[in-house]
Structure formats: C-alpha cells, structure tokens
ROTI-50600 format. One record per residue (C-alpha): residue number from 0; residue in one letter; chain; x, y, z. Coordinates in steps of 0.2 Angstrom, whole numbers. Layout:
BATI seq type mol    xx    yy    zz
BATI NUM    a   A     X     Y     Z
...
This chain:
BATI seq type mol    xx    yy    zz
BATI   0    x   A     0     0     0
BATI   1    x   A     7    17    -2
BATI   2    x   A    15    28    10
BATI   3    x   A     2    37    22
BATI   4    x   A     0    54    17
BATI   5    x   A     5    67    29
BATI   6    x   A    -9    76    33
BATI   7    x   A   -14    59    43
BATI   8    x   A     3    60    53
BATI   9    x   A    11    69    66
BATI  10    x   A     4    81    79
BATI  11    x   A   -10    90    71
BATI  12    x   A   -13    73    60
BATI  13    x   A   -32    72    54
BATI  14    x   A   -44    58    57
BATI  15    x   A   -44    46    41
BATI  16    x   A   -62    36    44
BATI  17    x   A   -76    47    51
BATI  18    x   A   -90    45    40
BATI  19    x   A   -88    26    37
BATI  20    x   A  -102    16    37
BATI  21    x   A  -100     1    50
BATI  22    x   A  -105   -10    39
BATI  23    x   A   -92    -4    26
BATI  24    x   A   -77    -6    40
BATI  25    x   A   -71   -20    32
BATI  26    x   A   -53   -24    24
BATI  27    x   A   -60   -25     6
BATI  28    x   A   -64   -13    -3
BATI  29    x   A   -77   -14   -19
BATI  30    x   A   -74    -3   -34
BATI  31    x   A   -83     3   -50
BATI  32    x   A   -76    -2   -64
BATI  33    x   A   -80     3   -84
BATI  34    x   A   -68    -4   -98
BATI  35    x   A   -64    -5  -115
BATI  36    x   A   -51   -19  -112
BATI  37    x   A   -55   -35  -120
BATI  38    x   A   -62   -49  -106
BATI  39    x   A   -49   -65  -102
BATI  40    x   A   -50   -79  -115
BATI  41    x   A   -52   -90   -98
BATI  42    x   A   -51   -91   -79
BATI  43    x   A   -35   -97   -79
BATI  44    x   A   -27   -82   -88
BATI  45    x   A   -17   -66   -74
BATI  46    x   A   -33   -53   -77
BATI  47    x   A   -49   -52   -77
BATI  48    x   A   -47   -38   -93
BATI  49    x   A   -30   -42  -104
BATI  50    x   A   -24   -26  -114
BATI  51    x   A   -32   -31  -130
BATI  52    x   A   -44   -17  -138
BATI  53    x   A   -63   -21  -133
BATI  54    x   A   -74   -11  -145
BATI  55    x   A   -90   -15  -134
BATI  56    x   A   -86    -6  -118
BATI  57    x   A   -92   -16  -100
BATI  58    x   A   -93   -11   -83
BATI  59    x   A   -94   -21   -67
BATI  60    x   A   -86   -23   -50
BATI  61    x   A   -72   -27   -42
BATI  62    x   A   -60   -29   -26
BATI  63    x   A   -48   -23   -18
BATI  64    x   A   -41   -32    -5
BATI  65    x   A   -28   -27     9
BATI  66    x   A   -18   -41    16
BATI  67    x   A   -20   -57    19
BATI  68    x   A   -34   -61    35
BATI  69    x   A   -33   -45    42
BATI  70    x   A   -47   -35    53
BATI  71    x   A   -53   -18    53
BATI  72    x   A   -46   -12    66
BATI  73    x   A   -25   -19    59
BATI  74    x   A   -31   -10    47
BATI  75    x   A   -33     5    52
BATI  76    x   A   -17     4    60
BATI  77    x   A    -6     1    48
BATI  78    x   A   -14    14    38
BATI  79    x   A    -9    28    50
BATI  80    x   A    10    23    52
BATI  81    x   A    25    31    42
BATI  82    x   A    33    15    43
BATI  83    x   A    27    -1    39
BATI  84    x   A    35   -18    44
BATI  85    x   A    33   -28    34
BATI  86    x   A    25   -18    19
BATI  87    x   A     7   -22    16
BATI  88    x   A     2   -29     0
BATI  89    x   A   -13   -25    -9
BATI  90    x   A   -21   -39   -22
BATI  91    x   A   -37   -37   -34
BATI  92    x   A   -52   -51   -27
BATI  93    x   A   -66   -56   -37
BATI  94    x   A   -72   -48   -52
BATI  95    x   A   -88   -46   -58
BATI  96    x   A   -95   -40   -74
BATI  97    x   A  -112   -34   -72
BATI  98    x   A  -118   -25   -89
BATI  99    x   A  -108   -23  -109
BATI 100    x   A  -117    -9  -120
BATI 101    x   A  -116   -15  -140
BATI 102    x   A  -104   -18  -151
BATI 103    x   A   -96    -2  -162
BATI 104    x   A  -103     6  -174
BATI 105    x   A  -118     2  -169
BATI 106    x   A  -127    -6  -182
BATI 107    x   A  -139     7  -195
BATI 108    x   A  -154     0  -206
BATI 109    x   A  -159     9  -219
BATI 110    x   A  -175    18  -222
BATI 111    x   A  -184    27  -238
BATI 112    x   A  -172    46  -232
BATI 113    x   A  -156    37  -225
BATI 114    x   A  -151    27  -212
BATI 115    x   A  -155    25  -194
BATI 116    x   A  -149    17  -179
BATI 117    x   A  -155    -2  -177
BATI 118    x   A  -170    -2  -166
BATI 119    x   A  -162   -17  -157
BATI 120    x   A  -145    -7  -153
BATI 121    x   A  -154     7  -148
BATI 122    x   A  -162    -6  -133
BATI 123    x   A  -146   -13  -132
BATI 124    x   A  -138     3  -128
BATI 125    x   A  -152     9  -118
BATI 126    x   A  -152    -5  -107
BATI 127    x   A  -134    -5  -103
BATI 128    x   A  -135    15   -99
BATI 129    x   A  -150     9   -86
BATI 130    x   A  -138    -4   -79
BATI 131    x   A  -124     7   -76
BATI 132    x   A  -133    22   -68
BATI 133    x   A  -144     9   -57
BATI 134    x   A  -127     1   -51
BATI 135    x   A  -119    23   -49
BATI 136    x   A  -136    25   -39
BATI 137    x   A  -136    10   -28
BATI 138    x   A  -118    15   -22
BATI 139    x   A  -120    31   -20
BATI 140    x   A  -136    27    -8
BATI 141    x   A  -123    20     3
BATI 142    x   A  -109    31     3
BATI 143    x   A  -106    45    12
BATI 144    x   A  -106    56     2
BATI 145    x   A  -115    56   -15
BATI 146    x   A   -99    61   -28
BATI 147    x   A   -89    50   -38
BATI 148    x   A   -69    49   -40
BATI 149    x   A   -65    40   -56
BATI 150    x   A   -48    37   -62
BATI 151    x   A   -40    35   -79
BATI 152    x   A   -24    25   -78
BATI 153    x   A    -7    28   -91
BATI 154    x   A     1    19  -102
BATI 155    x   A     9     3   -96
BATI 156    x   A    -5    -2   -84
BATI 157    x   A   -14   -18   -82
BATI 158    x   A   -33   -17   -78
BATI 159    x   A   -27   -23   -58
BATI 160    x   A   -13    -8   -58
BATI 161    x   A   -27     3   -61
BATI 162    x   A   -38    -3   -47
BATI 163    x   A   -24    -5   -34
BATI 164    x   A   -20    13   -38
BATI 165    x   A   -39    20   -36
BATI 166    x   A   -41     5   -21
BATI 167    x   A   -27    15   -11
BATI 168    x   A   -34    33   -15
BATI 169    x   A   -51    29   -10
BATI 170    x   A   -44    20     5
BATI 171    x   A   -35    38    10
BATI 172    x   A   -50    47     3
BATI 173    x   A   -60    40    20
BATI 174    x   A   -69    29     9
BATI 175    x   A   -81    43    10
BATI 176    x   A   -85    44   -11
BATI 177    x   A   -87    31   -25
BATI 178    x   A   -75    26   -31
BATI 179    x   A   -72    21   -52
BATI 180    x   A   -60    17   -62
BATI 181    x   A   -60    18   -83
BATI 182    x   A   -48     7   -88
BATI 183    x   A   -42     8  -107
BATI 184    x   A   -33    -8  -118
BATI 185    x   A   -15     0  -110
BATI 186    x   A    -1   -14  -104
BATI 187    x   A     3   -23  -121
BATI 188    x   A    19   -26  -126
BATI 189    x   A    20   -27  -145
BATI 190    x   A    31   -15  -155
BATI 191    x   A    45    -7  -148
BATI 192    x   A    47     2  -132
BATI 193    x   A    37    -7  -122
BATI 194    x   A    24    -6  -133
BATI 195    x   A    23    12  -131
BATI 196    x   A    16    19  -145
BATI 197    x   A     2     3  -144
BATI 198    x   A    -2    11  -130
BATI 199    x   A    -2    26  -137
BATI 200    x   A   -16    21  -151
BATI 201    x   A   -27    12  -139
BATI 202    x   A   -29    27  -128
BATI 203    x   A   -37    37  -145
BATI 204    x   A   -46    22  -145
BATI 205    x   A   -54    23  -128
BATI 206    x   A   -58    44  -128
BATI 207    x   A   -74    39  -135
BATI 208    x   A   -80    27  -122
BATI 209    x   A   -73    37  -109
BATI 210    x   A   -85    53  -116
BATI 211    x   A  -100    42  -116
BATI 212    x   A   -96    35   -99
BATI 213    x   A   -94    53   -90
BATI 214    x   A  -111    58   -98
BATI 215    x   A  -120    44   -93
BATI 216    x   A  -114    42   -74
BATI 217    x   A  -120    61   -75
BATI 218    x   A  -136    57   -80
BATI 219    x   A  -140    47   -62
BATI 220    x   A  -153    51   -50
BATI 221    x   A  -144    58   -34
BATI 222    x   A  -125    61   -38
BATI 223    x   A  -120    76   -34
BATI 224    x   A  -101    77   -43
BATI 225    x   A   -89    69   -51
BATI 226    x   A   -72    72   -50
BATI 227    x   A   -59    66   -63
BATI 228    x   A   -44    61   -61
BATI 229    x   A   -29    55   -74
BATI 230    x   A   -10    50   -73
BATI 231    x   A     1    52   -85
BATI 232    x   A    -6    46  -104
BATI 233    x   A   -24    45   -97
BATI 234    x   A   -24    66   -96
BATI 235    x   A   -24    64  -115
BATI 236    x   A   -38    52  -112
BATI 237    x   A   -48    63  -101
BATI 238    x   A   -44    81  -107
BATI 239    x   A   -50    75  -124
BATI 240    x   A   -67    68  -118
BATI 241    x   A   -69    82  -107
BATI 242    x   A   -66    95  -123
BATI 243    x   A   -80    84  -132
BATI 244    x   A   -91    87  -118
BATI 245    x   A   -89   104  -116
BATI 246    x   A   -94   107  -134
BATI 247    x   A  -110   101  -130
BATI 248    x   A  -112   107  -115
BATI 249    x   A  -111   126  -125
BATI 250    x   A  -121   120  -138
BATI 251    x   A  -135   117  -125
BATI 252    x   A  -130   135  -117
BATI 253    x   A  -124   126  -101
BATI 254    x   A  -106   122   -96
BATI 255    x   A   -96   104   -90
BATI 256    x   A   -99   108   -72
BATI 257    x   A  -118   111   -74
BATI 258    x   A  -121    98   -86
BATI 259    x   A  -110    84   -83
BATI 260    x   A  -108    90   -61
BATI 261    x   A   -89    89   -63
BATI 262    x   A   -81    97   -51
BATI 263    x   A   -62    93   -50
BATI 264    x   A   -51    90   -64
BATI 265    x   A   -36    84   -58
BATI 266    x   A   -21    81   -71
BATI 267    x   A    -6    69   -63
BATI 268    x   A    11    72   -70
BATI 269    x   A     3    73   -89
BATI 270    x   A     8    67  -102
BATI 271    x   A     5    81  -117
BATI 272    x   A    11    92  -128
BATI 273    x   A     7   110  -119
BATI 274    x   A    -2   115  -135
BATI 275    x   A   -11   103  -136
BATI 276    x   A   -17   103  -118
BATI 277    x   A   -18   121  -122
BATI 278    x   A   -30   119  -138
BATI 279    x   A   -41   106  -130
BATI 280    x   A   -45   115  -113
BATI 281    x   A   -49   129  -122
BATI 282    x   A   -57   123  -136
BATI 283    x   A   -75   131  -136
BATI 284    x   A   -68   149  -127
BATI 285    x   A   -56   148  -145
BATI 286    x   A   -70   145  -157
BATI 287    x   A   -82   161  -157
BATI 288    x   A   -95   152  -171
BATI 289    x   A   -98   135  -159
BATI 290    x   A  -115   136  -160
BATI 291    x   A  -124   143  -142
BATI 292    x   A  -140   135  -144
BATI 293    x   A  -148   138  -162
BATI 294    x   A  -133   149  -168
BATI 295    x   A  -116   156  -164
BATI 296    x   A  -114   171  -150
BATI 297    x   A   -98   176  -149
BATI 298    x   A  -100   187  -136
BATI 299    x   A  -110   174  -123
BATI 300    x   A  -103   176  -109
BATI 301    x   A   -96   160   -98
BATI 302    x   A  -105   160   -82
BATI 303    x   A   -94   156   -68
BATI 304    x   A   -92   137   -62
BATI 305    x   A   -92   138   -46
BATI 306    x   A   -82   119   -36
BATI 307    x   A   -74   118   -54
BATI 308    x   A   -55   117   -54
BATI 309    x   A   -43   110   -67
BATI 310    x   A   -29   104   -56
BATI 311    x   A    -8    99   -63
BATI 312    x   A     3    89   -51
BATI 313    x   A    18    93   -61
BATI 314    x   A    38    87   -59
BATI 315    x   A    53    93   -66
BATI 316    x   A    63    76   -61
BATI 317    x   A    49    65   -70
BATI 318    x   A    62    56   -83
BATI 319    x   A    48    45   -88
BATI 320    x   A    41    61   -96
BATI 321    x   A    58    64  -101
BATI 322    x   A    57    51  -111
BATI 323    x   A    41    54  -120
BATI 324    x   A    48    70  -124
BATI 325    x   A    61    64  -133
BATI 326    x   A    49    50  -141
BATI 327    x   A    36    64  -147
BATI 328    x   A    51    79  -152
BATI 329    x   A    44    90  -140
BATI 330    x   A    56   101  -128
BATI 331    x   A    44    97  -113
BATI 332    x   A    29    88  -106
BATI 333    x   A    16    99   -98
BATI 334    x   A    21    86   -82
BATI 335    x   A    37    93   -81
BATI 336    x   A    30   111   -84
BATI 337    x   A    39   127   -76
BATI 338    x   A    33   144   -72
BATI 339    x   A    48   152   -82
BATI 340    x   A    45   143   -98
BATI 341    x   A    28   155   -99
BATI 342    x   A    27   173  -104
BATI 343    x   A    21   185   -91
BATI 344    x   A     7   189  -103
BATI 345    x   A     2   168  -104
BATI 346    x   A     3   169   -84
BATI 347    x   A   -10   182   -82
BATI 348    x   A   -22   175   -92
BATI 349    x   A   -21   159   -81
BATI 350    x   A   -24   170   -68
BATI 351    x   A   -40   180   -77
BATI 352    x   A   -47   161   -81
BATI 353    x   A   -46   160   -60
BATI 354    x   A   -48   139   -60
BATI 355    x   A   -31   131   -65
BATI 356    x   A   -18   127   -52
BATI 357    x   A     1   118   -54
BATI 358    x   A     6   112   -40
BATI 359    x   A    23   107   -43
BATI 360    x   A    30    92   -32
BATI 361    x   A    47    91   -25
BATI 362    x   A    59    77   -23
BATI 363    x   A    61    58   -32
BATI 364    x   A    48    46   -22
BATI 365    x   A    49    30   -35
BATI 366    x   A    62    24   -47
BATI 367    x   A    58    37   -62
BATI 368    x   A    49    50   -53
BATI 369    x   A    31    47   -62
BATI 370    x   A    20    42   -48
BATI 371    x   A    22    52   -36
BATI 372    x   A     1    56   -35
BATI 373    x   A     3    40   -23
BATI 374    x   A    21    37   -17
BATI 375    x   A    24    54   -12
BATI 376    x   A    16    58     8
BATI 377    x   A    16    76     2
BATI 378    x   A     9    77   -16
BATI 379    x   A    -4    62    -9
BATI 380    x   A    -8    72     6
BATI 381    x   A   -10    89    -7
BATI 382    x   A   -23    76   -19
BATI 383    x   A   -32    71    -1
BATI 384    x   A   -36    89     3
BATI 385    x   A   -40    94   -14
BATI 386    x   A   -53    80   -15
BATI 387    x   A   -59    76     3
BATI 388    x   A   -59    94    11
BATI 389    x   A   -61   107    -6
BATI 390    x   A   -47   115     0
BATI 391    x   A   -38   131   -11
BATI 392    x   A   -18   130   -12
BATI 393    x   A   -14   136     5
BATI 394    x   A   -29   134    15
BATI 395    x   A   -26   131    31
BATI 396    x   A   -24   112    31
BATI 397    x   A   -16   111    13
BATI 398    x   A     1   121    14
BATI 399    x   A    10   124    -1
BATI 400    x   A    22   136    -4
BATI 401    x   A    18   148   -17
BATI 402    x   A    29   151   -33
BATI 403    x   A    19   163   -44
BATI 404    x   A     0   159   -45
BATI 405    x   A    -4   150   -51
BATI 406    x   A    11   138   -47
BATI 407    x   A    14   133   -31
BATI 408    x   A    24   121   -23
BATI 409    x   A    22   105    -9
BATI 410    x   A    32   108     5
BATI 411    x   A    46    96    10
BATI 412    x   A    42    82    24
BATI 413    x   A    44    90    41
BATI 414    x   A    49    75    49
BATI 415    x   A    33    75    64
BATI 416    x   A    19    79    52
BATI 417    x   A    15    95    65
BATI 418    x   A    13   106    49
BATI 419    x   A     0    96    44
C-alpha cells in the first residue's frame, strides 16, 4: 500500500475514517469499474481484462483487498503509520462484470431518407446505460457522500494496476465517495518500447468510451459530482473527452460543471504536448462560431463554475516524461512544466481564467519519478485535501508554498507531520 499521506501524521494529524459506514469497515474494498479492455480468454489467464482493444465497452465490480486475514481495526493501524514492517500488499479479489453496451458502430438500417440506428441497438444501448446508472445510484445510496472519484490510468497499466491505484486513493479518501476506475486496452507489449506507441493508439481508441461514460454516470438520480482524475497518458484520455463534452455542453447554453456535475479535474504528471493541452481546454472559449443553442454568440458570456478546478501535479525530475519528450520531439511535457517557460502575458491569463492550479512536487519518491500522486506523503496528502476537504492552495490544512500563481509548490516532509 502506499506511503500514508502526511496530513494523517504527526501532531495535528487528521482523522482518516469518520463517515464510514459500520458495515463498510471491512478490509476489502469494492470498486466501479468501466472498460474497454477485452475480457480474459479463460479463468485461468493473470486478469480479469487483458490489454487487448474491446470495441463493446463493460462495466462491473471489483475488489480490492488489503492483506492477507486482516481485521478492521490492523487495518486502520497500519494505515496511519509512516513505517510499515513488513509492507502491506494490496491484491485485486473477485471480479464481476455486471452490464456490456453494444458492439461499435452500432449497427444502422436503412430507411426510404437514410439510415437510422437499429432499433435493437438502440435497446441494447439503452439498457446498458439503465444498468450502469442503477449500479452509480445503488452505491451512491450508501456512501457518504453522494460524488464520484474516477480514475484514468497511463500507459503501461494492467486493468489490476489501475484498481490497486484507485483501491489505495479511496482508502486515504476516507472511503467517503465512490470510487471508479475507466480502464483503457493500456499494458501490451508489441512493438517497440514497451509497446509504447500501442499504448499510445489504444488510448485514442478509448476517448470515445470514456465521453460516453462521463455523460451517462452524470445522468443518475442523486449524484452530486464527479471528480476526474488521470495519470500520465490517461490526461490525454480525459482532457480530450472532457473537450468533447464541453462542446456540447455550450451547444446546449450550459457548461461541463452544470451539465456533466464535474467538479475537480485533476491532471497527474501529464503526459502532453502543452499546446495541445492548451487547444483542447480551451477549445470552445477559441472558437467564437460554436453554436450557443440555435446559432453562434460570440459574445456569450461563460458563467462562472463555481467547485470547478482544473488541477496539474507537475515534476521537473519525471524522466519518464523525459522520455516521452524525446519520443514525441517536444522540448517538454506539460508534467514537467515550469513557471519560467511561460510569458508574463500567458501567466496572467491563467490567472483571469481563476480555476487552474500547478502544484509542482518536490523530490524523487519512485524509481523514475512518475508516480508520485501516490508514493509521495506530500503530493498524496495535497490530492487528499483537494478531494476530501475542497481545500484552495494554501488553505489552512493544505500548505504549499507559493511560486507565482498559479504555481505553487508541496512543501518538503517536516519529519513530525505538526505542519500538517
């Protein structure tokens, strides 16, 4: 499991489970799952999802489990100390696929003026949407709190890295929201590098399903928010889905955070060009004749969005973004972004905008310095009060040290946690 986060240490620690059910305080942990991966040819084969392409997307359960017999209360132990001995492992339990919307493209019959979509499909796919918001709402009826964290994993990641990874961060959330993961064909290893540029493809591949998939979790009865979060190639996945969305969110003279109730975006050491980040966050403010209802307004004005934030967790000493750069023939990432490599000009108008931050995170915590969302106390702890407590950079209770807004900076460890 990963290092505890250092708002849950030290002298002014804060309480990790207040709001858990006690029927919920139990080791295991069940999370939502949603995939485009292609199922396991057989029981016998490592994962449930193998890193195949999938073009009928599924969704369905699965669990996380922390160690081997352990109760509650070890638990909760363990998950409050700095120093584990030994380390406790995390492994994915059953898995259970409970609905699978039909096959792409759907299939079209023709009529006397064109073609339409089958009436079969359009059951298929209704009944599939019904099954996913029915299984949203009856999580959200017991959980704390009625908003959802889902996770988008990067390249190189099996379908049980992915729910380790959003097993943990719910864990340290409080188990307090639902927790989701999309998980995309990533993990393959044909072609060279690692299957890098494989990788690469399937996760254009996935930016459909992952559009459909934030529209119709929005749709159900009694969530609140959704908050979205993405590591490394997933930002791609996400930032192009949410782009999509916003389109037709202005077409239907709303925005994302009205119409799709998202409320954080958070972007964990991204893996993209800038200018492409750039392009497709501001894709509908850069494009005056998008129609606003009916027709264009190029002078509609973009109400504010209040508990919307677009969050980076950036690091110069990521070499795995490093690499991509060098991969791709860019001079940088946007994960390894740095306040100088903007113009004063490009910096106030991040500041006019008023709902990006960078935080940029100090210090190697893993081999290549890419996961650091989870390995790091600090940039965790950061995520945690972002997420569980809606704090701003430098609230009391989320200290950062601030570079020039909107950049800041995690502090380094204190050693007893009291500024925490």
């Amino acid at each position: 499991m990963m290092p505890t986060p250092a708002m849950y240490t030290g002298a002014q620690a804060k309480p990790l489970f207040t709001e858990v059910p006690a029927a919920a305080r139990t080791p295991p942990l069940d999370l939502l799952y949603i995939t485009d991966r292609a199922p396991a040819k057989g029981p016998d084969e490592a994962e449930p999802y193998t890193s195949d392409r999938s073009r009928s997307e599924a969704f369905g359960s699965t669990t996380i489990l922390f160690g081997d017999d352990m109760t509650w209360d070890t638990l909760v132990k363990q998950s409050l100390q700095t120093d584990r001995s030994p380390p406790l492992d995390l492994k994915l339990g059953a898995t259970r696929e409970i609905g699978r919307f039909p096959t792409i493209p759907y299939e079209m019959t023709a009529t006397g003026t064109g073609l339409m979509r089958a009436p079969a499909v359009i059951e298929a796919h209704e009944t599939a949407e019904r099954a996913l918001q029915a299984e949203v709402a009856r999580r959200l009826a017991s959980s704390p709190r009625k908003e959802i964290v889902l996770y988008v994993h990067g390249v190189a990641n099996t379908f049980s890295d992915a729910a380790l990874t959003m097993g943990e961060l719910c864990h340290f959330l409080g188990r307090e929201f639902v927790c989701a993961i999309f998980t995309w064909p990533a993990g393959g290893r044909r072609g060279v590098l690692f299957g890098y540029e494989v990788d690469y493809e399937s996760s254009l591949f996935a930016t459909e399903h992952l559009r459909k998939t934030i529209r119709a979790i929005a749709a159900t009865p009694g969530l609140q928010k959704i908050h979205l979060l993405a590591h490394s190639r997933g930002t791609d996945v996400l930032v192009t889905a949410v782009a999509d969305l916003s389109v037709e969110a202005y077409t239907q003279r709303s925005n994302v955070s009205q119409r799709y109730k998202i409320g954080n975006i958070v972007l964990m050491a991204p893996d993209l060009d800038p200018d492409v980040a750039v392009a497709k966050v501001f894709k509908v403010a850069s494009d005056p004749d998008v129609p606003y209802g009916s027709a264009p307004n190029p002078k509609a004005v973009f109400e504010h969005m209040p508990g919307f934030r677009i969050t980076g967790y950036v690091s110069p000493e990521d070499k795995a973004l490093a690499t991509s750069g060098w991969l791709f023939g860019s001079l940088f990432r946007l994960g390894r972004l740095d306040e100088a490599m903007l113009t004063p000009e490009q910096l106030e108008h991040i500041r006019t905008i008023g709902f990006i931050d960078v935080i940029q995170v100090r210090g190697t915590t893993d081999l290549i310095g890419h996961s650091y969302f989870h390995s790091n106390p600090e940039a965790s702890s950061d995520l945690i009060a972002l997420l569980r407590y809606g704090l701003r950079p430098n609230e009391p209770g989320r200290p950062l040290e601030e570079v020039q807004k909107p950049f800041w900076r995690t502090l380094p460890a204190q050693g007893t946690g009291a500024a925490h």
